[in-house]
mmCIF file of the C-alpha atoms, coordinates in Angstrom:
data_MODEL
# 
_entry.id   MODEL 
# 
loop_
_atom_site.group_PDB 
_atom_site.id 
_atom_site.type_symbol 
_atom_site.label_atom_id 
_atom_site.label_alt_id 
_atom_site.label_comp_id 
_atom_site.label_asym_id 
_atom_site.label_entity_id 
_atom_site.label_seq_id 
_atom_site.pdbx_PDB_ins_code 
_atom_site.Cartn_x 
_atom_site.Cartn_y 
_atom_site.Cartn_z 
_atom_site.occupancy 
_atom_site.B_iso_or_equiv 
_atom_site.pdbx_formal_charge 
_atom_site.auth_seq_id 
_atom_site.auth_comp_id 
_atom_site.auth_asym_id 
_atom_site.auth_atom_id 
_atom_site.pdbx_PDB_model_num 
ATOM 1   C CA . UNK A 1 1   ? 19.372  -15.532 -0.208  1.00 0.00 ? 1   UNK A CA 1 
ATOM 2   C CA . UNK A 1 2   ? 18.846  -14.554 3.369   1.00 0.00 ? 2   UNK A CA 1 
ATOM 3   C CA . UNK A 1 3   ? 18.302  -17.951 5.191   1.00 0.00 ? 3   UNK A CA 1 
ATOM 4   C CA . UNK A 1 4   ? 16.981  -15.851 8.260   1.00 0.00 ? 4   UNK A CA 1 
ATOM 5   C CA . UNK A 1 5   ? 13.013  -17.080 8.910   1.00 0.00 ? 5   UNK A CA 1 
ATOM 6   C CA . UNK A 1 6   ? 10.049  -15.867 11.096  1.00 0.00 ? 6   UNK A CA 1 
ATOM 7   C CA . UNK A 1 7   ? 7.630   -18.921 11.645  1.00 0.00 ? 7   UNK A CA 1 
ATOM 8   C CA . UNK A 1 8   ? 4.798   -18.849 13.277  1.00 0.00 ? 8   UNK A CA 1 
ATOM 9   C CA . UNK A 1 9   ? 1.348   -21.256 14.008  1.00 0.00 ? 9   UNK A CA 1 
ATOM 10  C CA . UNK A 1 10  ? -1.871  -21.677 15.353  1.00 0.00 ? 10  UNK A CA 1 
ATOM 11  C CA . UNK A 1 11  ? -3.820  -25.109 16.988  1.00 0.00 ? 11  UNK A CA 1 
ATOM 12  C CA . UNK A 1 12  ? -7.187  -24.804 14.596  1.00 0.00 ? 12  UNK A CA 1 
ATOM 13  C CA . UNK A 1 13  ? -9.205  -27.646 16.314  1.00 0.00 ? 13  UNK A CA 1 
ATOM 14  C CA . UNK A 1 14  ? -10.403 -29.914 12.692  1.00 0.00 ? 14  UNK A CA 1 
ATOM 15  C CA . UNK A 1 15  ? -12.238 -26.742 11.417  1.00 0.00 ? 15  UNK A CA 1 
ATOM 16  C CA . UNK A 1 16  ? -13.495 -27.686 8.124   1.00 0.00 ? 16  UNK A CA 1 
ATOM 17  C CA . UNK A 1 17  ? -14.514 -24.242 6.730   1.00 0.00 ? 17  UNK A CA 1 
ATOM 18  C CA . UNK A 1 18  ? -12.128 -22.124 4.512   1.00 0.00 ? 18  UNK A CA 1 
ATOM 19  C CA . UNK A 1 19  ? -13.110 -18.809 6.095   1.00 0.00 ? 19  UNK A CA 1 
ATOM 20  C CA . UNK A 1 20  ? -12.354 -20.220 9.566   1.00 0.00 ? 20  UNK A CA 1 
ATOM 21  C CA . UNK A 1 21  ? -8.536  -21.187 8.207   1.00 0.00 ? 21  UNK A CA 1 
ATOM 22  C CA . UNK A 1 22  ? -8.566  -17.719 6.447   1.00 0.00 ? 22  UNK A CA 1 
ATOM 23  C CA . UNK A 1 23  ? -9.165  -15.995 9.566   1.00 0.00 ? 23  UNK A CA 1 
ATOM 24  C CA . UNK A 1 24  ? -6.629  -17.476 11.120  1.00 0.00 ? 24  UNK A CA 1 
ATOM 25  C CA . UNK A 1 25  ? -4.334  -16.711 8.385   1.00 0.00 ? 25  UNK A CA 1 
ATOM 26  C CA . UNK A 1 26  ? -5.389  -13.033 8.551   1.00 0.00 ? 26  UNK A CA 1 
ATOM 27  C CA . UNK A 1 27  ? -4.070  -12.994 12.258  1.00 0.00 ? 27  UNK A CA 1 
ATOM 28  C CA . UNK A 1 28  ? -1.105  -15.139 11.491  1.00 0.00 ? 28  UNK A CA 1 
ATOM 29  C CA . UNK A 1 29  ? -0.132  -12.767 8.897   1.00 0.00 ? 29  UNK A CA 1 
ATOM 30  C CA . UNK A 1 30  ? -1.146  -9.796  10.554  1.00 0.00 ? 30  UNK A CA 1 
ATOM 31  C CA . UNK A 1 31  ? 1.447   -10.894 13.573  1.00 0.00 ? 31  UNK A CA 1 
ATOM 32  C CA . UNK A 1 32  ? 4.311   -11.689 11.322  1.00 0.00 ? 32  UNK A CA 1 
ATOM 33  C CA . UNK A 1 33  ? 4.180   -8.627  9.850   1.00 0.00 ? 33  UNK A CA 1 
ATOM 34  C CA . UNK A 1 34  ? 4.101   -6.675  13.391  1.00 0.00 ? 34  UNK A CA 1 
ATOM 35  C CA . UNK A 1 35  ? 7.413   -8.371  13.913  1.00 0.00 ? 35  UNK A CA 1 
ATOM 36  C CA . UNK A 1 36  ? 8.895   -7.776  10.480  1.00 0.00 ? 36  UNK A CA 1 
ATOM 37  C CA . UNK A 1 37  ? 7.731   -4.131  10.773  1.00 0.00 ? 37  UNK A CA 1 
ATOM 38  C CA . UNK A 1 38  ? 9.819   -4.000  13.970  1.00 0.00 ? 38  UNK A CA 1 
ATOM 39  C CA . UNK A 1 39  ? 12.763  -5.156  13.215  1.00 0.00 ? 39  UNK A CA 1 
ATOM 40  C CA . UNK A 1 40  ? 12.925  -2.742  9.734   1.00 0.00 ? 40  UNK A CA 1 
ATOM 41  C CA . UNK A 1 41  ? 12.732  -5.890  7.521   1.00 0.00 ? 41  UNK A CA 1 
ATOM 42  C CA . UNK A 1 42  ? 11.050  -6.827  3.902   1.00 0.00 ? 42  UNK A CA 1 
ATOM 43  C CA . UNK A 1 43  ? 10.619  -10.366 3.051   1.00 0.00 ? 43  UNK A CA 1 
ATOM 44  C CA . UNK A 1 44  ? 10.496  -12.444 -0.407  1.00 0.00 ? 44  UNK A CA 1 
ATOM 45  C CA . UNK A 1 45  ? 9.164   -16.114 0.048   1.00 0.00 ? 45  UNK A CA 1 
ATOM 46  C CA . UNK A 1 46  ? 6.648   -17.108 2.488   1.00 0.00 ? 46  UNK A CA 1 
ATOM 47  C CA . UNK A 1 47  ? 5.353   -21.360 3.077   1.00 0.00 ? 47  UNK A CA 1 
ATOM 48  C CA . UNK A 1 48  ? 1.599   -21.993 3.959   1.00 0.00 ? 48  UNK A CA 1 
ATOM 49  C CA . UNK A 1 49  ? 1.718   -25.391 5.608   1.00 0.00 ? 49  UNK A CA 1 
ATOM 50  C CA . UNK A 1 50  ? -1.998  -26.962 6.514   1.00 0.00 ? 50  UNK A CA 1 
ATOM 51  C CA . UNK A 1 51  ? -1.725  -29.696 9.187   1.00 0.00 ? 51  UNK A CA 1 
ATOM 52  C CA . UNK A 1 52  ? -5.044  -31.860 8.351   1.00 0.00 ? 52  UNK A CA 1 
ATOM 53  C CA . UNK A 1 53  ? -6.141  -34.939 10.292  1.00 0.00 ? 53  UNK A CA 1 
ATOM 54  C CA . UNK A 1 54  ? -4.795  -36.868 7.391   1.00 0.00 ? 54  UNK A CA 1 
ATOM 55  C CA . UNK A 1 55  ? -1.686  -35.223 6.018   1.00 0.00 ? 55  UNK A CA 1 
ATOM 56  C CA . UNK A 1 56  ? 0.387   -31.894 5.864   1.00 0.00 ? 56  UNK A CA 1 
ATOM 57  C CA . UNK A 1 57  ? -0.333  -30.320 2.555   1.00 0.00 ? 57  UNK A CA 1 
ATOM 58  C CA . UNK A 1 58  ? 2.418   -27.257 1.804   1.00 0.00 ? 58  UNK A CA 1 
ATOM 59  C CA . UNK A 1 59  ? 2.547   -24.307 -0.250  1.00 0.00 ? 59  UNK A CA 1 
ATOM 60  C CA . UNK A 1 60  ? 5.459   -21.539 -1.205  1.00 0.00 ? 60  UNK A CA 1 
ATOM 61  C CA . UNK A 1 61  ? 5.096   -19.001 -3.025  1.00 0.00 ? 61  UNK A CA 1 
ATOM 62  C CA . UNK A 1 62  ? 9.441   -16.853 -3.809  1.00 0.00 ? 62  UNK A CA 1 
ATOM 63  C CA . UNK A 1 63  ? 8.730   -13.590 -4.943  1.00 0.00 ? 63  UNK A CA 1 
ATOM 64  C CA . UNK A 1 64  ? 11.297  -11.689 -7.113  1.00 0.00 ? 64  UNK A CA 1 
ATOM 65  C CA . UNK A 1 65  ? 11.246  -8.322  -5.795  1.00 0.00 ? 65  UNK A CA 1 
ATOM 66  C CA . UNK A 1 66  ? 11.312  -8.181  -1.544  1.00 0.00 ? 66  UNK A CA 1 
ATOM 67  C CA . UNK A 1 67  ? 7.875   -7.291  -0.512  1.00 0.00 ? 67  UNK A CA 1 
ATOM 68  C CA . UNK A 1 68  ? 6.191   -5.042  2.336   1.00 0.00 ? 68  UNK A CA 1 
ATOM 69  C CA . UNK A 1 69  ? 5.544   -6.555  5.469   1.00 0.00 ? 69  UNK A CA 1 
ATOM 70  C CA . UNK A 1 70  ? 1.655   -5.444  4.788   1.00 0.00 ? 70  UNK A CA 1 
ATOM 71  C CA . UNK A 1 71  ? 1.761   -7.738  1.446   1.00 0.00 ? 71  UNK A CA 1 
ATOM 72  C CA . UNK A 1 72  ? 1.531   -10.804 3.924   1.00 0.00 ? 72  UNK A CA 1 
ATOM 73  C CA . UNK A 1 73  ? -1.978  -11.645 3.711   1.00 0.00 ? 73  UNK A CA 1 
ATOM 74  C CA . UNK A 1 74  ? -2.690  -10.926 0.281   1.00 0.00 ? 74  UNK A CA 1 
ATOM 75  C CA . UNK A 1 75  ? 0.232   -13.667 -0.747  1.00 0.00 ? 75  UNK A CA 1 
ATOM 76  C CA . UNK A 1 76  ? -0.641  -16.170 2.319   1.00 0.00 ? 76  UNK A CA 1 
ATOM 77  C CA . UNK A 1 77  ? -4.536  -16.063 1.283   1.00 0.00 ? 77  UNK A CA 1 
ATOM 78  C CA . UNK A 1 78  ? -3.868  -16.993 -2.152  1.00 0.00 ? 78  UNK A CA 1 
ATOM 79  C CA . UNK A 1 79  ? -1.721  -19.850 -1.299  1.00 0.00 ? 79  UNK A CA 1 
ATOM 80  C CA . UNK A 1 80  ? -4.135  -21.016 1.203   1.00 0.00 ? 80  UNK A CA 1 
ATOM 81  C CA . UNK A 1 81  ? -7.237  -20.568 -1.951  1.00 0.00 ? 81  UNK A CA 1 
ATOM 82  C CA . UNK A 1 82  ? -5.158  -22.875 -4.059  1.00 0.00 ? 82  UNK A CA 1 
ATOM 83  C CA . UNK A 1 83  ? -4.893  -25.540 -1.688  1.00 0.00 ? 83  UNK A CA 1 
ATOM 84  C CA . UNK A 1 84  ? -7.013  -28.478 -2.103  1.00 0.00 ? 84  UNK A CA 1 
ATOM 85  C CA . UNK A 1 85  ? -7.936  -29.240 1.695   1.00 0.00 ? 85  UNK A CA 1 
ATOM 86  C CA . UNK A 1 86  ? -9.001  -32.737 1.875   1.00 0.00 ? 86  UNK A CA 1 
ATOM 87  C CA . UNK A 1 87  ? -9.780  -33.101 5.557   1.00 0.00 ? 87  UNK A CA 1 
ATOM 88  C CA . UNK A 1 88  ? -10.579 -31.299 9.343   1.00 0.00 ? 88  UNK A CA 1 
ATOM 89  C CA . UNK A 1 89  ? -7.883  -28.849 9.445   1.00 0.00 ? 89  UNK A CA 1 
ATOM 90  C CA . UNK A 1 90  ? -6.144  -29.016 12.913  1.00 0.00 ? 90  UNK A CA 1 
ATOM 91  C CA . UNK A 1 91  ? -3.053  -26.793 11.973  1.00 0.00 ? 91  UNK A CA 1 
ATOM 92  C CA . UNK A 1 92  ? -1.675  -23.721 10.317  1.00 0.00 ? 92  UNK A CA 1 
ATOM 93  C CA . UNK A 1 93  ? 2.075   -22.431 9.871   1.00 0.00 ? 93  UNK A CA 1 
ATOM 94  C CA . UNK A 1 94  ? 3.029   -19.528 8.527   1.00 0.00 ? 94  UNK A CA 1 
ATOM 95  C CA . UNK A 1 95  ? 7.050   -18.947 7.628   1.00 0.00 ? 95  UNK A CA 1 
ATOM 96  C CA . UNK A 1 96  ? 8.502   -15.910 6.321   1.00 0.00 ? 96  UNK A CA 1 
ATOM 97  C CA . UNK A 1 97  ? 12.152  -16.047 4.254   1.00 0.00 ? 97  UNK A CA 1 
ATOM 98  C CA . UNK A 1 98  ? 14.080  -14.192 2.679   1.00 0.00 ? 98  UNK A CA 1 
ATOM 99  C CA . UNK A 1 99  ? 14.544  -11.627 4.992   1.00 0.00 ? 99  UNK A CA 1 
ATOM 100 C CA . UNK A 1 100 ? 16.456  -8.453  4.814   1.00 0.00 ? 100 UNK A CA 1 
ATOM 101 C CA . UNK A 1 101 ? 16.693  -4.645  4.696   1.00 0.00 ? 101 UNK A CA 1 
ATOM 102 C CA . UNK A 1 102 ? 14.121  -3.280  2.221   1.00 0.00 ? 102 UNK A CA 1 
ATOM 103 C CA . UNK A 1 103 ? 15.480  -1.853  -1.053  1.00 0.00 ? 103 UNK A CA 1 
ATOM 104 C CA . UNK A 1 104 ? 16.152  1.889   -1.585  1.00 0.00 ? 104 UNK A CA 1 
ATOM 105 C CA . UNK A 1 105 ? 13.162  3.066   -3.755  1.00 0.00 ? 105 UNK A CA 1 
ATOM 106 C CA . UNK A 1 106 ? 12.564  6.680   -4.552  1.00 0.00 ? 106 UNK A CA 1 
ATOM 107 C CA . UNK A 1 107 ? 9.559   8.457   -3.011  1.00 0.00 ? 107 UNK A CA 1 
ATOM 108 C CA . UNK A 1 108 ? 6.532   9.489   -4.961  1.00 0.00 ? 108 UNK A CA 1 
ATOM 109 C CA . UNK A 1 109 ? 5.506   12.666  -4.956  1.00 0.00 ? 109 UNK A CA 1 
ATOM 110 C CA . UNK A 1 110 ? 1.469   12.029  -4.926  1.00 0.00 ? 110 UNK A CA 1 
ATOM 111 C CA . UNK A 1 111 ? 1.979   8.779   -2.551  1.00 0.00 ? 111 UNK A CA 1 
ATOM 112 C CA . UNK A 1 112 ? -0.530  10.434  -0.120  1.00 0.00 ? 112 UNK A CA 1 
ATOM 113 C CA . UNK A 1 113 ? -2.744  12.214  -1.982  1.00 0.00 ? 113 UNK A CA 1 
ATOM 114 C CA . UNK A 1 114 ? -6.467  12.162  -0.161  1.00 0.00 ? 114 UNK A CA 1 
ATOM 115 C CA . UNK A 1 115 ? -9.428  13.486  -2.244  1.00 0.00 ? 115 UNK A CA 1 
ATOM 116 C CA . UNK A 1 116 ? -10.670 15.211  1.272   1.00 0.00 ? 116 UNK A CA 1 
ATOM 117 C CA . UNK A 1 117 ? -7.965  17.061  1.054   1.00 0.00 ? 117 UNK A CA 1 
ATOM 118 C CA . UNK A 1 118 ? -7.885  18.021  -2.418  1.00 0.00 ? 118 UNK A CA 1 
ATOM 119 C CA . UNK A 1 119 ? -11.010 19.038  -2.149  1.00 0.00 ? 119 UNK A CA 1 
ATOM 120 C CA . UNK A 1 120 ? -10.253 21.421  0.656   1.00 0.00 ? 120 UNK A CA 1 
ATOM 121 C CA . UNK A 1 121 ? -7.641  22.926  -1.331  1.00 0.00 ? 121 UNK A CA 1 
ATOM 122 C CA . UNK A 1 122 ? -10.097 23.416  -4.331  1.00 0.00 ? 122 UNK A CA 1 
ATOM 123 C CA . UNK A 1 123 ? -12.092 25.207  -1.796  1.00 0.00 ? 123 UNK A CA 1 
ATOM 124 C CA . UNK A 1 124 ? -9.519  27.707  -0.375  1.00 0.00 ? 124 UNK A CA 1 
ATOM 125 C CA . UNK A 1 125 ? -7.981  28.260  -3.846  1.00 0.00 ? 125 UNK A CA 1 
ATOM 126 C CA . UNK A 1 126 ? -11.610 28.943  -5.191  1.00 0.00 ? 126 UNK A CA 1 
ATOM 127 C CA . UNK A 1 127 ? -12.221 31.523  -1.906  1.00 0.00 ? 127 UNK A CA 1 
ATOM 128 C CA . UNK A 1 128 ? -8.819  33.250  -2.497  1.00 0.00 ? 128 UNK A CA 1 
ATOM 129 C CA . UNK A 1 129 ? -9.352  33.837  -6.398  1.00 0.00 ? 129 UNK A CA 1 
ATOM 130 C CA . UNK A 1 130 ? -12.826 35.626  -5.227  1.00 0.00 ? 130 UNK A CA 1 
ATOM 131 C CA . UNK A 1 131 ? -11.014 37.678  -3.176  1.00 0.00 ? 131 UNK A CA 1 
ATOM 132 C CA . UNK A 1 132 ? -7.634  38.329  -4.678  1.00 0.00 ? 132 UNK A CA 1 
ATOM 133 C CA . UNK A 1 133 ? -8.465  38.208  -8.472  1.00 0.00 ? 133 UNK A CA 1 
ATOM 134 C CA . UNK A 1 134 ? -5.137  38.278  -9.574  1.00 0.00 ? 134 UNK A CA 1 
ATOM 135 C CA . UNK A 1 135 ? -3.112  36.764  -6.715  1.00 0.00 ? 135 UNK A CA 1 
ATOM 136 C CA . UNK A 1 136 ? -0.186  34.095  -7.572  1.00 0.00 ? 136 UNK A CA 1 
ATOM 137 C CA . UNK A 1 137 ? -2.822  31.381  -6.999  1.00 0.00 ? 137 UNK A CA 1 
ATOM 138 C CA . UNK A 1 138 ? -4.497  30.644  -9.976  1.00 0.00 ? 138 UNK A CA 1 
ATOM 139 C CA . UNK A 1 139 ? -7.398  28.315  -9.877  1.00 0.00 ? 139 UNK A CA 1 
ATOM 140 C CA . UNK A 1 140 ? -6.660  26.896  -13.539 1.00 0.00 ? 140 UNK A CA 1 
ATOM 141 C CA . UNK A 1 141 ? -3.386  25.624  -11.662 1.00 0.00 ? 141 UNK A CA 1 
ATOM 142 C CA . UNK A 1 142 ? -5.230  22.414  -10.435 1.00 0.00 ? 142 UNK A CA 1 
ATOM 143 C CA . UNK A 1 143 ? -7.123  21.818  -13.920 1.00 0.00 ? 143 UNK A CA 1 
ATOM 144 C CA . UNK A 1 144 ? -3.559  22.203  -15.890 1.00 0.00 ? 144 UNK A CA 1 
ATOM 145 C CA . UNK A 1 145 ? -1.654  18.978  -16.791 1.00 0.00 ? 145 UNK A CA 1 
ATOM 146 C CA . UNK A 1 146 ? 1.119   17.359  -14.943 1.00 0.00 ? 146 UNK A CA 1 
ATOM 147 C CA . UNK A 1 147 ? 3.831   18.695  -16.695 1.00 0.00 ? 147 UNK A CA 1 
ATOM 148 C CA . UNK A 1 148 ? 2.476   22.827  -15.393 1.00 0.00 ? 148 UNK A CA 1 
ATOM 149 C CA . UNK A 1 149 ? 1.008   22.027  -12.105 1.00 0.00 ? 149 UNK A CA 1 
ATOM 150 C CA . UNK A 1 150 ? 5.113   20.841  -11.841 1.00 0.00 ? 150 UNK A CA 1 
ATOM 151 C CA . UNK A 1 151 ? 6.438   23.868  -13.291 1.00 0.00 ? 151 UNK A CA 1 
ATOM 152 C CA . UNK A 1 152 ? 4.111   26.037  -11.374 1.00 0.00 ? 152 UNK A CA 1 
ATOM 153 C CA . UNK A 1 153 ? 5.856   24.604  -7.749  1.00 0.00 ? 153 UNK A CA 1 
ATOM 154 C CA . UNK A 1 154 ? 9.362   26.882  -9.527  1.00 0.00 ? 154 UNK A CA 1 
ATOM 155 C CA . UNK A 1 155 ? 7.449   29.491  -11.318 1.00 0.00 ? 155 UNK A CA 1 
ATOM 156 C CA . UNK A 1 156 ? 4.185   31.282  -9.570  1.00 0.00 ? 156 UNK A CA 1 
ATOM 157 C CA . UNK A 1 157 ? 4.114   33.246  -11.984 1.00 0.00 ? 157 UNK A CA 1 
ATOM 158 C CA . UNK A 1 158 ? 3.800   31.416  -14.758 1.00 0.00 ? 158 UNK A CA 1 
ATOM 159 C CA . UNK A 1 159 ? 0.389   32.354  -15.860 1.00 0.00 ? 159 UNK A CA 1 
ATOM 160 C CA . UNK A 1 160 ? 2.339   35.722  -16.060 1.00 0.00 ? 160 UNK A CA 1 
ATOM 161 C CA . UNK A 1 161 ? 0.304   39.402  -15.692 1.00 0.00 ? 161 UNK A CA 1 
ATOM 162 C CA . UNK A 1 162 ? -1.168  39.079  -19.201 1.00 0.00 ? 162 UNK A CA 1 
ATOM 163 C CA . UNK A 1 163 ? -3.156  35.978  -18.474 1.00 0.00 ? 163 UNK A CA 1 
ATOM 164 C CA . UNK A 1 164 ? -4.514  38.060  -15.397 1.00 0.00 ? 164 UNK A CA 1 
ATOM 165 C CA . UNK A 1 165 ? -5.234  41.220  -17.094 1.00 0.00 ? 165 UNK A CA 1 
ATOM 166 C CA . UNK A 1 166 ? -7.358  39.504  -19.452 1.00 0.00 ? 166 UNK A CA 1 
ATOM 167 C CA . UNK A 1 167 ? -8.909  37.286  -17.076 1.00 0.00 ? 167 UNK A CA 1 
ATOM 168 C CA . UNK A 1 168 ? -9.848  39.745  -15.028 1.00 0.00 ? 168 UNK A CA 1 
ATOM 169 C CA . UNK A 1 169 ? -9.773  43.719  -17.065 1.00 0.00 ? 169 UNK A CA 1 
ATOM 170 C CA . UNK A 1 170 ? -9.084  46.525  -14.781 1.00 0.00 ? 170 UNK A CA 1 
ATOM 171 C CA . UNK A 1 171 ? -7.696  45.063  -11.468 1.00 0.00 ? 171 UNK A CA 1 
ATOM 172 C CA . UNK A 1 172 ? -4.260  45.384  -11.733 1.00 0.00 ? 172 UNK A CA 1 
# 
C-alpha cells in the first residue's frame, strides 16, 4: 500500500460535547478532502486520534476499495461515534493513507439525472406531441422500460408509422 499520508489537527480547548468534536471533524474532513481533490487522489484508510486530558484514544478504519475524497466525513464521523470519550477533549487528528490515483470505473449513464429536469422534458415532449402528432418524439418513450427508452437513442423510429396511424387516424 501507498505509505503516502495527509494529516491534519485542530487545538479543541477540553470541549466535552460530541457535536462540538463532530464539528470539528466536519471541517477537518472537509479540508483534507480539498487537498486530496487537488492533487487528483482517492484514499483507503483514514485514523481518528482524540487527544483527551487523560489519554489519546485512536481509531482506523482500511477500506477495501479506494474511496472519494467526499466519503471523508461519513467514515471519520463514525469512527469518532464509536469512540468511548472518557474526558475534556483538547485534541483532534485526522490522517489520510493509502493514497493514490483513483481507479478507472466506467461512467453511468443516469449519474446526473435531476427530476427538475425530467420534468421539463416531460413538458416539452408533452407540448411537441400536441403539436406534431406524429413526430419522432413519442411521449410513451419516457413511460417504456429501460431496455426501449435504450433502443429508442438508435432507432426513432421504433414506434414505427403503424403505431402513429392508429394513435392518431388521419394525420399522416
Amino acid at each position: 500500500m501507498n505509505q503516502e499520508r495527509l494529516q491534519q489537527g485542530v487545538n479543541l480547548d477540553g470541549v466535552t460535547s460530541s457535536q462540538a468534536v463532530l464539528q470539528a471533524c466536519r471541517r477537518l474532513s472537509a479540508s483534507l478532502a480539498e487537498k486530496i481533490i487537488s492533487r487528483g487522489l482517492a484514499w483507503q484508510e483514514i485514523t481518528v486520534t482524540l487527544e483527551t486530558e487523560t489519554e489519546v484514544v485512536t481509531r482506523t478504519r482500511r477500506l477495501a476499495r479506494h474511496q472519494s475524497p467526499a466519503n471523508l466525513y461519513l467514515h471519520a464521523s463514525y469512527l469518532v461515534r464509536q469512540m468511548n470519550i472518557p474526558s475534556p477533549v483538547t485534541g483532534l487528528t485526522l490522517t489520510v493513507t493509502g493514497l493514490t490515483p483513483p481507479p478507472a470505473e466506467q461512467l453511468s449513464l443516469f449519474a446526473n439525472r435531476h427530476p427538475g429536469r425530467e420534468h421539463r422534458l416531460r413538458q416539452a415532449v408533452e407540448e411537441a406531441n400536441r403539436r406534431y402528432p406524429c413526430s419522432f418524439i413519442q411521449a410513451g418513450i419516457l413511460e417504456a422500460d429501460r431496455r426501449e427508452r435504450m433502443l429508442s437513442f438508435y432507432d426513432p423510429l421504433r414506434q414505427g408509422a403503424d403505431a402513429c396511424a392508429q394513435t392518431h387516424p388521419g394525420k399522416l
